[in-house]
N, C-alpha and C positions, 0 to 999 in steps of 0.2 A: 237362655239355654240352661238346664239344671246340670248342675256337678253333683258325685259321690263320690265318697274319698273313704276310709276306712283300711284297716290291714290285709299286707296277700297273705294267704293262708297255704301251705303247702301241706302234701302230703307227706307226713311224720317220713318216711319210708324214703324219699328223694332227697337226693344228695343236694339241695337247695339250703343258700342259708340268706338270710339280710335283704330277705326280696321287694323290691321297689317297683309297683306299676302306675304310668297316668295312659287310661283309655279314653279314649274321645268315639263318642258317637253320634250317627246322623243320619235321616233317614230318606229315603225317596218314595211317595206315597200319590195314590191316583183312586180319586173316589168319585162315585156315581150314584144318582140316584134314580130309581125306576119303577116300572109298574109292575110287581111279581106277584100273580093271582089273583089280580084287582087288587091289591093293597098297595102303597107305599111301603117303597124298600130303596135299603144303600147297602152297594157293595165297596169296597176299599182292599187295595192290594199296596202290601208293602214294603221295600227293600230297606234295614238297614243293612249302612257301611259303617264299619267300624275299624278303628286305628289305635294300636297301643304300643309303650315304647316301657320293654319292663328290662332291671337291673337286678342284680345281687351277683353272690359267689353261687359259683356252680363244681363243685369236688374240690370247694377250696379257692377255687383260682375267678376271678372279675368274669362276671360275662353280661353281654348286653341282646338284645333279642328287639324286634322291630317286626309289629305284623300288621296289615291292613288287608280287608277286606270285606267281603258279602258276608252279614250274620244270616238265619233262618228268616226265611221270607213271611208275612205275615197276611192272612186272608181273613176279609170276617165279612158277612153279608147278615144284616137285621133287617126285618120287616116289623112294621106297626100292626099288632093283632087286633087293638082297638081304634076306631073313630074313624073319618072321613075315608072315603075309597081313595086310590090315585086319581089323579086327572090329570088331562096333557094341559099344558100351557095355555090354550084358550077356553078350554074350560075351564079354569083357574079363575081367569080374568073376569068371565064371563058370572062367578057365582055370587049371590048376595055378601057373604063371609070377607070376601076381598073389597067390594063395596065399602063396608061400612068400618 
């Protein structure tokens, strides 16, 4: 699992001083692949979760903040514009290419 680490940056303007965050993130993810216009295609749909647990002074005085939840869901669908058409499963099987 990758880590990033680096300074929180506030806005000049916010009464924020000494700010401290660790975010952990994780995703749930559900991919397919298909026949879209006689071509080979994959769609994938993605949910991160994410959790973070950030510190500093807020006007001065300690404060602690604790948030979890759904980040922006994520959609992407490619298709191959070049080479072999789709084929279903026995015809797959069935082509010289898988043979050899």
């Amino acid at each position: 699992m990758p880590f990033n680490t680096g300074d929180v940056t506030f806005d000049p303007s916010l009464p924020v001083e000494d700010g401290s965050a660790r975010v952990h993130t994780g995703s749930f993810a559900y991919a397919r692949s298909m026949n879209l216009a006689g071509r080979s295609a994959t769609a994938l749909v993605a949910f991160p979760l994410v959790g973070g647990h950030v510190t500093g002074k807020y006007l001065g005085q300690p404060a602690v903040v604790d948030r979890t939840g759904f980040s922006d869901m994520r959609i992407r669908v490619g298709m191959n514009l070049y080479g072999e058409p789709a084929r279903r499963p026995a015809e797959f099987v069935k082509s010289q290419r898988a043979r050899s």
